[in-house]
The first five atom37 places (N, CA, C, CB, O) and aatype in JSON, in Angstrom:
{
  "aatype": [20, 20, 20, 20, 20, 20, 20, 20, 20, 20, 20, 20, 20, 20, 20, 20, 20, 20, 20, 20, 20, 20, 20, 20, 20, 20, 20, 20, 20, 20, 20, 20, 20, 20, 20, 20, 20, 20, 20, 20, 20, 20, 20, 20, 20, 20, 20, 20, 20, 20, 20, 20, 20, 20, 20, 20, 20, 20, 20, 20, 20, 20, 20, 20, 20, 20, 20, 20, 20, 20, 20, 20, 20, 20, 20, 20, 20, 20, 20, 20, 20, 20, 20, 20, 20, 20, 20, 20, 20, 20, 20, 20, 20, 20, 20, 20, 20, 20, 20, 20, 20, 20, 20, 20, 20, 20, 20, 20, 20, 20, 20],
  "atom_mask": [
    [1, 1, 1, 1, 1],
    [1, 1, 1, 1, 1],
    [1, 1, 1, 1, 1],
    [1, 1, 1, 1, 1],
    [1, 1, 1, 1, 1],
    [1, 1, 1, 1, 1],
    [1, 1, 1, 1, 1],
    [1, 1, 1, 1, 1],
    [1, 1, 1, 1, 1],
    [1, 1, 1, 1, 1],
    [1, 1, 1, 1, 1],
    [1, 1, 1, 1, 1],
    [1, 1, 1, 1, 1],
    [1, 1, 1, 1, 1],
    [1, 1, 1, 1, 1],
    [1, 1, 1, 1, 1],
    [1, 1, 1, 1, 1],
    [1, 1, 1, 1, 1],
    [1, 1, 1, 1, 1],
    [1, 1, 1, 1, 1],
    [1, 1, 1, 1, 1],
    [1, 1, 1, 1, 1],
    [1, 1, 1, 1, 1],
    [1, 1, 1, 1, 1],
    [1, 1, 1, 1, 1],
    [1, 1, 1, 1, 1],
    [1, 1, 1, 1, 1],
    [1, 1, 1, 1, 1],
    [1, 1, 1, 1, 1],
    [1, 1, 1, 1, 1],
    [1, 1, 1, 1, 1],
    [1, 1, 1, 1, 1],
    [1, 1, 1, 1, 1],
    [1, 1, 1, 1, 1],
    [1, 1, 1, 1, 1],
    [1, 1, 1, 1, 1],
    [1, 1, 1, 1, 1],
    [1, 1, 1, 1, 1],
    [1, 1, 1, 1, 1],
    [1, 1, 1, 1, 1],
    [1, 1, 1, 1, 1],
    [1, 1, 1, 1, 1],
    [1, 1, 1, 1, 1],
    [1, 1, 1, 1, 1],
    [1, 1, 1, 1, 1],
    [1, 1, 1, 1, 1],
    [1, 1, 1, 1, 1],
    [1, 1, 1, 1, 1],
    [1, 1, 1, 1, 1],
    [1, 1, 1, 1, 1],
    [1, 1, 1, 1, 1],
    [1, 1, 1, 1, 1],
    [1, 1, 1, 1, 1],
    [1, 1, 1, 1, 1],
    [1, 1, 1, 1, 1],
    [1, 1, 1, 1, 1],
    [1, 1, 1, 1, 1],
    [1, 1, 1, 1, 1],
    [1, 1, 1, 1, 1],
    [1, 1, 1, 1, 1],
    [1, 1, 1, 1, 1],
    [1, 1, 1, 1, 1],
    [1, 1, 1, 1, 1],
    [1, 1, 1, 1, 1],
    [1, 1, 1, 1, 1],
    [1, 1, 1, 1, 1],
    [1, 1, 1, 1, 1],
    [1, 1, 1, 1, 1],
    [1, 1, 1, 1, 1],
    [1, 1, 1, 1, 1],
    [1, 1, 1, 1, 1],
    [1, 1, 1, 1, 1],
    [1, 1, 1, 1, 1],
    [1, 1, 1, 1, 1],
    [1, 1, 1, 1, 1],
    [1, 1, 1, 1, 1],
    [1, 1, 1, 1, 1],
    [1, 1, 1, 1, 1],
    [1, 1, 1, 1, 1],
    [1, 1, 1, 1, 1],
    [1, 1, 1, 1, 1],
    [1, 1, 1, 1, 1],
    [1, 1, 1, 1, 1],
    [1, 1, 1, 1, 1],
    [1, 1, 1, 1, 1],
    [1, 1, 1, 1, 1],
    [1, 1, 1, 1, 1],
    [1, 1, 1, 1, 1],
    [1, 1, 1, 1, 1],
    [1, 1, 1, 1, 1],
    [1, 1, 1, 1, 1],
    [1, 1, 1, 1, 1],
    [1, 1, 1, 1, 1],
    [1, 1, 1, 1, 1],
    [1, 1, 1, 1, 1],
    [1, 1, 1, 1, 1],
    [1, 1, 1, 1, 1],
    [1, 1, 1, 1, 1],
    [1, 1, 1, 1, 1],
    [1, 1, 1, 1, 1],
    [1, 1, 1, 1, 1],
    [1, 1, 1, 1, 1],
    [1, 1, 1, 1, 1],
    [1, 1, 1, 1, 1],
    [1, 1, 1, 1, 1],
    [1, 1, 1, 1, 1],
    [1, 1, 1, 1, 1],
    [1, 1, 1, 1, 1],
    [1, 1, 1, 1, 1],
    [1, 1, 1, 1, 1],
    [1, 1, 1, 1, 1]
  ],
  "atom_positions": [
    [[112.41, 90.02, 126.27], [113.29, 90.21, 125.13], [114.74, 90.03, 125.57], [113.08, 91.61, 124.49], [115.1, 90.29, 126.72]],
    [[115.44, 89.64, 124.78], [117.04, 89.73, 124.88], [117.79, 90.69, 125.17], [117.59, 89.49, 123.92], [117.13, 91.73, 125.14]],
    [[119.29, 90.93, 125.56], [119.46, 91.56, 125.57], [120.47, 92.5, 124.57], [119.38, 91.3, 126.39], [120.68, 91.65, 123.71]],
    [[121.11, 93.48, 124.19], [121.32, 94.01, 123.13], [122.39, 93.13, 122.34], [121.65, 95.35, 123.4], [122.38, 92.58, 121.24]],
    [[123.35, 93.24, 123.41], [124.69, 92.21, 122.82], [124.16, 91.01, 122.11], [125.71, 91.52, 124.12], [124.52, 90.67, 120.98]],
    [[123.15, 90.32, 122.98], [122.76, 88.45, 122.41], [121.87, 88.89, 121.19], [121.54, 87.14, 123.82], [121.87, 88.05, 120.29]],
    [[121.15, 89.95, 120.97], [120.66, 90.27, 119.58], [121.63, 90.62, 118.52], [119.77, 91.35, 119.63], [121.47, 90.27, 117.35]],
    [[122.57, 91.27, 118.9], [123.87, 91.75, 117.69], [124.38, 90.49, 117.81], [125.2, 93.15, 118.02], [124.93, 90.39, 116.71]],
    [[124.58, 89.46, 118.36], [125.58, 88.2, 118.16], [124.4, 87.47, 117.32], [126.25, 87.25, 119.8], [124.77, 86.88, 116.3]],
    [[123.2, 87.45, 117.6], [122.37, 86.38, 116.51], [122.58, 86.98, 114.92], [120.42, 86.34, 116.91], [122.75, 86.27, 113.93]],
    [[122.5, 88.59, 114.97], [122.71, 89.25, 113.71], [124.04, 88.86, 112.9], [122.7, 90.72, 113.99], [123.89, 88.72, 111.68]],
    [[125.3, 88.67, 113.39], [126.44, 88.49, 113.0], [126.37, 87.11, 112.19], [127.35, 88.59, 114.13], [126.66, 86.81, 111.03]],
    [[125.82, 86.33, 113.4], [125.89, 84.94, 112.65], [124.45, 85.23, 111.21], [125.4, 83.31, 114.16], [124.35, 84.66, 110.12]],
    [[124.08, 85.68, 111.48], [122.71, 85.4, 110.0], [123.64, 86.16, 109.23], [120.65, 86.25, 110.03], [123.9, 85.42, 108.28]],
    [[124.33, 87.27, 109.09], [125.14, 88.23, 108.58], [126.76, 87.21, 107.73], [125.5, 89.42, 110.14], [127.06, 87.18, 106.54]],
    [[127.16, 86.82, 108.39], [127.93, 85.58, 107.93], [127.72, 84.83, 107.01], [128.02, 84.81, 108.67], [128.5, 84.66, 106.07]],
    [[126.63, 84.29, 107.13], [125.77, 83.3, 106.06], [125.64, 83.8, 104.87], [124.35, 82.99, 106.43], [125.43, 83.12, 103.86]],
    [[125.74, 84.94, 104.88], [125.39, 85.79, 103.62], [126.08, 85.53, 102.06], [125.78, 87.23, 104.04], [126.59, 86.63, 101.87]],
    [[126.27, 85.02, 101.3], [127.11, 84.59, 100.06], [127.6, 85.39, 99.08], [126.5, 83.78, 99.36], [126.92, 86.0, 98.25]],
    [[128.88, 85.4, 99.21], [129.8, 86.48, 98.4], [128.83, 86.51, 97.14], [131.63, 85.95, 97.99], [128.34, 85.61, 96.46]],
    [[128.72, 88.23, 97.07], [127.97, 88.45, 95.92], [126.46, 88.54, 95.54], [128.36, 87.69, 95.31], [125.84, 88.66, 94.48]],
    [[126.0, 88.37, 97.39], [124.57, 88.6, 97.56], [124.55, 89.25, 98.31], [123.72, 87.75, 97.8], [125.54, 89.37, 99.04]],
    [[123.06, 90.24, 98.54], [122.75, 91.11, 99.61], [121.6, 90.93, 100.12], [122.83, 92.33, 99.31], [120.61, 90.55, 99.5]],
    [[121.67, 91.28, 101.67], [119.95, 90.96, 102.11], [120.06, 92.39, 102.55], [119.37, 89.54, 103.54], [120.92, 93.21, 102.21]],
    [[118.68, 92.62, 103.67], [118.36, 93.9, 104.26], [118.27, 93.74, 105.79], [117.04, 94.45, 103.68], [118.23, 92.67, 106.4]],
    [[118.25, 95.04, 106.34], [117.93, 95.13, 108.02], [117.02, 94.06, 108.25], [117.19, 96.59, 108.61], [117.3, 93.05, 108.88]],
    [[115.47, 94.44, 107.49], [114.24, 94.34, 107.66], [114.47, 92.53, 107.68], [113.24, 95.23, 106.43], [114.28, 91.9, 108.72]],
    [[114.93, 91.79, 106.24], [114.97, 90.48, 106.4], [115.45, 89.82, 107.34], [115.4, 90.08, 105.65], [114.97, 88.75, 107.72]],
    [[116.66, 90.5, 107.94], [117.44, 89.93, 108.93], [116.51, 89.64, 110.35], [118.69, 90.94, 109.16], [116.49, 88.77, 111.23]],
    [[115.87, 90.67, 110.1], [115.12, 91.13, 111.55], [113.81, 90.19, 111.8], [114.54, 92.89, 111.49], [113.47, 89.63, 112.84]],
    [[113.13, 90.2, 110.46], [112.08, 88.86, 110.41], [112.39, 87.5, 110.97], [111.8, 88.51, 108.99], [111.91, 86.73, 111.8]],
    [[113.76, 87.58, 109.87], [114.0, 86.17, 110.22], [114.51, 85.58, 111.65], [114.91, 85.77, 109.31], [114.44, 84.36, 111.81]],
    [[115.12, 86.56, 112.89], [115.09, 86.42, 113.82], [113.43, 86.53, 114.31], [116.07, 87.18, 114.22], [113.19, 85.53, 114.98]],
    [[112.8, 86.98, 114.26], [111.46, 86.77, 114.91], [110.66, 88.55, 115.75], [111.9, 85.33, 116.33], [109.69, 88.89, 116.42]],
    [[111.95, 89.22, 115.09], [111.64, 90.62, 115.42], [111.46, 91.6, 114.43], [112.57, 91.1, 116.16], [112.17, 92.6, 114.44]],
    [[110.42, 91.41, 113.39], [110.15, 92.35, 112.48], [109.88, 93.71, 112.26], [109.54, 92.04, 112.15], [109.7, 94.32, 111.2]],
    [[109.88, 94.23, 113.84], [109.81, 95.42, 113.53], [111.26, 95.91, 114.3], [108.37, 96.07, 113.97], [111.18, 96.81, 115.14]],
    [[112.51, 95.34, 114.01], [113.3, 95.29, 114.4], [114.7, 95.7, 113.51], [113.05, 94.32, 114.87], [115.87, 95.39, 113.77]],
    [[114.25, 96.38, 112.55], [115.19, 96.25, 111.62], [116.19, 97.57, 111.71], [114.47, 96.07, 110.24], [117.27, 97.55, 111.12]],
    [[115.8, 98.63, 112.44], [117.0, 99.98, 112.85], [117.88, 98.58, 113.87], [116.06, 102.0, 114.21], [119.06, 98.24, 113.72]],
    [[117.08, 98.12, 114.65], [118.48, 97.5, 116.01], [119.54, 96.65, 114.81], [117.6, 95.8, 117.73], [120.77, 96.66, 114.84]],
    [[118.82, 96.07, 113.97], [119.63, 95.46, 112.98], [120.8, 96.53, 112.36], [118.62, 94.92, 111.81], [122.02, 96.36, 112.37]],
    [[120.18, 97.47, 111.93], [121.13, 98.22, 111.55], [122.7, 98.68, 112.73], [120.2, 99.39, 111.14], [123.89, 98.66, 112.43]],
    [[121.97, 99.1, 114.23], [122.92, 99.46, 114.81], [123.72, 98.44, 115.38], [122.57, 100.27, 115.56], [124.51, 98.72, 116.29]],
    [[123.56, 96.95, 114.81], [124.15, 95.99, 115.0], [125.3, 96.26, 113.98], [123.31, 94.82, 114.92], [126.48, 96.5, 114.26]],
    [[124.74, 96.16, 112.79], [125.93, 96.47, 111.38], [126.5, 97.8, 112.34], [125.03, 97.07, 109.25], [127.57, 97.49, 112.88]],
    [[126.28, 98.53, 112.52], [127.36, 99.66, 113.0], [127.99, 99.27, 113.79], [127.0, 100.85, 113.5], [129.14, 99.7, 113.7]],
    [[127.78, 98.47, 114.79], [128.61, 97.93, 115.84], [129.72, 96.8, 115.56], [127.7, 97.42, 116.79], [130.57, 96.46, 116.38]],
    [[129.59, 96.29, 114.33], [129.94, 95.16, 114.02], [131.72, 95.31, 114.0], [129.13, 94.74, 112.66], [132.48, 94.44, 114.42]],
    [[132.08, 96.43, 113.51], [133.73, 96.26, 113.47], [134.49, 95.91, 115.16], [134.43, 98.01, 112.79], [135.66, 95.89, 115.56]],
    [[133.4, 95.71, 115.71], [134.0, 95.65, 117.55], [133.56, 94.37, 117.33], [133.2, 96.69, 119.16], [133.89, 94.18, 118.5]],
    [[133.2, 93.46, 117.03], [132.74, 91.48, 117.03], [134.2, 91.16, 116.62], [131.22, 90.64, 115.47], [135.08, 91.66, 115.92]],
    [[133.99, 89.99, 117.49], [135.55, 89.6, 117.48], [135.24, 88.72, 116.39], [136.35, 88.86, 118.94], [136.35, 88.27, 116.08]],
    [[134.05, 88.01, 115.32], [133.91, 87.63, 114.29], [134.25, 88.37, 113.43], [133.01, 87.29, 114.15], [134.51, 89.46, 113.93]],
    [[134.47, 88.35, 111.79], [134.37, 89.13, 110.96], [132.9, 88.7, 110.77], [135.41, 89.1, 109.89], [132.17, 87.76, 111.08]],
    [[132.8, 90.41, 109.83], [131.28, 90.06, 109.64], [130.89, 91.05, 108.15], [130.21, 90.61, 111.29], [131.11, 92.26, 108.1]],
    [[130.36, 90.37, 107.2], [130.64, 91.3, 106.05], [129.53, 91.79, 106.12], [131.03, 90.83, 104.68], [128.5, 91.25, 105.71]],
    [[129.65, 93.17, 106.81], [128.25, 94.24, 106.63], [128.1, 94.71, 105.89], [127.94, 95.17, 107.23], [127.02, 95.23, 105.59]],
    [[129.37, 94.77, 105.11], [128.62, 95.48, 103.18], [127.7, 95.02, 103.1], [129.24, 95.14, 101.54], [126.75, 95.8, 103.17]],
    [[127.34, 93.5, 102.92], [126.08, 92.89, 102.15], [124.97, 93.06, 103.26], [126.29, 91.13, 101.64], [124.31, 92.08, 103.61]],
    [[124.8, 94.01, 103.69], [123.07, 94.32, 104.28], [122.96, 95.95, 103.65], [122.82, 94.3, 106.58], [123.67, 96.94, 103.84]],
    [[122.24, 95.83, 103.17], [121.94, 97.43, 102.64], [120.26, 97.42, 103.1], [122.26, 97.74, 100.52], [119.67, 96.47, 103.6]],
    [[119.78, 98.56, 102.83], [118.33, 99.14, 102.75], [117.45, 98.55, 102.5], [118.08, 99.94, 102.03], [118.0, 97.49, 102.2]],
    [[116.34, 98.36, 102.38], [115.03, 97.5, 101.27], [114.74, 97.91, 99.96], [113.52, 97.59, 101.81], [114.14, 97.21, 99.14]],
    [[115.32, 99.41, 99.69], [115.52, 99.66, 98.26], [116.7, 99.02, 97.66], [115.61, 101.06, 98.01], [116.68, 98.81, 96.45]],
    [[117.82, 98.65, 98.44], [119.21, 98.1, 97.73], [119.92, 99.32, 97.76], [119.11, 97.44, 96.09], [120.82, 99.56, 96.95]],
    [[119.44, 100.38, 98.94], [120.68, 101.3, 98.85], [121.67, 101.33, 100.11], [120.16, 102.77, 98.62], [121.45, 100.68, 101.13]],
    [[122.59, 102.02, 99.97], [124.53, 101.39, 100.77], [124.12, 102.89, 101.76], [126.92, 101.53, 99.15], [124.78, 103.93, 101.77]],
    [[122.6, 102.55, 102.67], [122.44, 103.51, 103.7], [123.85, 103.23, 104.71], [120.85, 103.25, 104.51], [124.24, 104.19, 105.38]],
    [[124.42, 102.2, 104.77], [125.57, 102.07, 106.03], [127.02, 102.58, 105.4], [125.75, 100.22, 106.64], [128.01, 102.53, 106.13]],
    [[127.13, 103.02, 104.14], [128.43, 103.06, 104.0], [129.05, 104.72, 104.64], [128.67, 102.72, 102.33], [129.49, 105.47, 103.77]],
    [[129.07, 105.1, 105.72], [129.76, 105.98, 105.96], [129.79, 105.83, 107.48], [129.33, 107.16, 105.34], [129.89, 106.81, 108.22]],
    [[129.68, 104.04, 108.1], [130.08, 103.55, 109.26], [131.36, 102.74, 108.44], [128.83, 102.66, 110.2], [131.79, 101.79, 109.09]],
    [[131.92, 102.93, 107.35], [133.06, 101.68, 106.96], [134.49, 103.0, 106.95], [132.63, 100.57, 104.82], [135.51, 102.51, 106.47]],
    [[134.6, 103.99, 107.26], [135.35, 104.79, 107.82], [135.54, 105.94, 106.31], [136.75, 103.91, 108.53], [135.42, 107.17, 106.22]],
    [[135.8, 105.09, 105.5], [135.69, 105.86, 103.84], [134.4, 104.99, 103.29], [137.41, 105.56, 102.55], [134.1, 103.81, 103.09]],
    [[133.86, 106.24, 103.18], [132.46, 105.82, 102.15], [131.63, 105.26, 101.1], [132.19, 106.25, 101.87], [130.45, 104.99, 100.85]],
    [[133.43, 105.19, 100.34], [133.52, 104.05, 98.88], [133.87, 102.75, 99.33], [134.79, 104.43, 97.66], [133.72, 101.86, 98.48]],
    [[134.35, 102.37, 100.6], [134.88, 101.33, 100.64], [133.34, 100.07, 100.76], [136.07, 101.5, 101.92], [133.53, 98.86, 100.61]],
    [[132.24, 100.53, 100.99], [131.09, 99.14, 101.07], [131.09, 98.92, 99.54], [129.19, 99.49, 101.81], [131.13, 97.78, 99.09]],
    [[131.02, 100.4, 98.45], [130.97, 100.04, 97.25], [131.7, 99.45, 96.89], [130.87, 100.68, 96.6], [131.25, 98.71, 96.01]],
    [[133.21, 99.23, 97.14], [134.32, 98.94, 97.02], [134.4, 97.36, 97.15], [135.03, 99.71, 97.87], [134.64, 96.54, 96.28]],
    [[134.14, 97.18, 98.44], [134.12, 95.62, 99.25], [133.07, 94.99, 97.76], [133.03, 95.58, 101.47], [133.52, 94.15, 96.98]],
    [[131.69, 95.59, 97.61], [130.85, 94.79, 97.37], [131.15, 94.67, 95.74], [129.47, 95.24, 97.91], [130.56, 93.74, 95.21]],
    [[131.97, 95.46, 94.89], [132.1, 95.42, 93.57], [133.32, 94.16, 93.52], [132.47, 97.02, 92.93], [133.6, 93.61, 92.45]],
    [[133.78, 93.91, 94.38], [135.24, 93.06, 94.32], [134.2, 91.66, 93.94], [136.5, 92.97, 96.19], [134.41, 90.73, 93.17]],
    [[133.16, 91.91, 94.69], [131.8, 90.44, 95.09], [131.47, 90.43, 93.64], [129.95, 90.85, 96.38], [130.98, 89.39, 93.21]],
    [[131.69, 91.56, 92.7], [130.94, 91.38, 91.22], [129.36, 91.88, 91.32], [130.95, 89.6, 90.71], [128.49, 91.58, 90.51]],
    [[129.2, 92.65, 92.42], [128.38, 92.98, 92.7], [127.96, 94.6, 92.4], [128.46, 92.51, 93.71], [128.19, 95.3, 93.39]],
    [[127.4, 95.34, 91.27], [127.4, 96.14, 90.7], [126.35, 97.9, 91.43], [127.04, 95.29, 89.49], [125.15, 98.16, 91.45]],
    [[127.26, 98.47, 91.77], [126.71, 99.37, 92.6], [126.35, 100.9, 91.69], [127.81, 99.53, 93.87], [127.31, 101.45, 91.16]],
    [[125.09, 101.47, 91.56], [125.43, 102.93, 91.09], [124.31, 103.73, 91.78], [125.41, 103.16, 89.33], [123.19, 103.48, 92.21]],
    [[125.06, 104.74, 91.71], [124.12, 105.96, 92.47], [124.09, 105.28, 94.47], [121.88, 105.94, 91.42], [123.27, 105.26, 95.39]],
    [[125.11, 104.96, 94.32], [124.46, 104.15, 96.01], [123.51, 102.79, 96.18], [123.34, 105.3, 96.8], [123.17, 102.27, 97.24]],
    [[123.2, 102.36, 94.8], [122.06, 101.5, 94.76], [122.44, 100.15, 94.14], [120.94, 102.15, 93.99], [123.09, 100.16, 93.1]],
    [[122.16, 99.29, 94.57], [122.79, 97.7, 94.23], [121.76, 97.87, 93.3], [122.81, 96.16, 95.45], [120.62, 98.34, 93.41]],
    [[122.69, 97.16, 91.88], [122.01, 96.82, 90.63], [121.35, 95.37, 90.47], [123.01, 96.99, 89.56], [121.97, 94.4, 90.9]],
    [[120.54, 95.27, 90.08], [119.72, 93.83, 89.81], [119.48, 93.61, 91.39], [120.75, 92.34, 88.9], [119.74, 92.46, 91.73]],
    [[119.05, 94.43, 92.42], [118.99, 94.13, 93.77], [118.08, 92.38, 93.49], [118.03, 95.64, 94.78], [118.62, 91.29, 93.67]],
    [[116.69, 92.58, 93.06], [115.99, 91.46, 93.24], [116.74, 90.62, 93.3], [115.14, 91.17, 92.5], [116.81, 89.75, 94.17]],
    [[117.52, 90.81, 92.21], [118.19, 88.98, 91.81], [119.05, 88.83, 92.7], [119.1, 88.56, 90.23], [119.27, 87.66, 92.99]],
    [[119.69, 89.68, 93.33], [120.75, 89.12, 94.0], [120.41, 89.63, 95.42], [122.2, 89.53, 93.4], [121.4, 90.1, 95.98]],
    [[119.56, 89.66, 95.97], [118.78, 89.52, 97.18], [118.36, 88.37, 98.2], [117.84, 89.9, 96.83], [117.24, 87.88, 98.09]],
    [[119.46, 87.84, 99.44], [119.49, 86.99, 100.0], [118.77, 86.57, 101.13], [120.32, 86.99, 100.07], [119.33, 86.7, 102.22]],
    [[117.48, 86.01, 101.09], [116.35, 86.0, 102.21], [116.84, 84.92, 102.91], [114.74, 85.81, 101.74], [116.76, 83.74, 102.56]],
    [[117.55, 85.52, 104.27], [117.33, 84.35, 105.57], [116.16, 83.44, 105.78], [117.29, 85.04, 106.87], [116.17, 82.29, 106.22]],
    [[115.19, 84.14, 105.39], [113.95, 83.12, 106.0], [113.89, 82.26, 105.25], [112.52, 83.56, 106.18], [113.41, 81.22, 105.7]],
    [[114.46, 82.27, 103.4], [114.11, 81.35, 102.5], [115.05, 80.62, 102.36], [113.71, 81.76, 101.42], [114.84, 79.48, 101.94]],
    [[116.32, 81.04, 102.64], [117.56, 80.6, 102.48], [118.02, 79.78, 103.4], [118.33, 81.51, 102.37], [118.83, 78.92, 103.08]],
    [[117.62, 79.88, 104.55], [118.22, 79.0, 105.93], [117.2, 78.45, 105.94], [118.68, 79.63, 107.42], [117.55, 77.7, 106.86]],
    [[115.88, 78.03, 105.66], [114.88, 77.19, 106.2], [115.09, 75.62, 105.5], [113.37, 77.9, 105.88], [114.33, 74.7, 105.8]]
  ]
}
């Protein structure tokens, strides 16, 4: 297996790709690298991410329900809701609205 850093740098770049106003999950991210049961390291990648000398918009990875489990690594807690409503992207209770529809699969999307 890789090692931690070269797994958070493959995450950033799939994380990038991501299209203002869509959201994917840990879990997709993690498939679509080839490590499906990999989706917490995904996560502590998004936590790590404000140290990548890329930007990297970790708002748009939330949960597999479509909920904003990471927003209290963005320093204020409204700000993923914040980032992701600017996207037109409609947040309540913590939970991305119309998740399906606006749910961005690496594996379907990059292939």
């Amino acid at each position: 297996m890789q090692d931690k850093e070269g797994f958070f740098e493959q995450v950033y770049q799939v994380v990038s790709l991501i299209p203002k106003g869509r959201v994917t999950t840990y879990g997709a991210i993690a498939r679509y690298l080839g490590s499906g049961g990999s989706a917490r390291m995904v996560g502590w990648a998004m936590n790590a991410s404000h140290s990548s000398i890329q930007s990297v918009p970790a708002h748009r990875v939330v949960n597999r329900n479509g909920m904003l489990t990471g927003k209290f690594h963005f320093g204020d807690p409204k700000l993923m809701e914040q980032l992701l409503a600017a996207e037109n992207v409609t947040v309540a209770d913590d939970r991305v609205q119309a998740f399906s529809k606006l749910f961005w699969d690496p594996s379907v999307e990059l292939e």
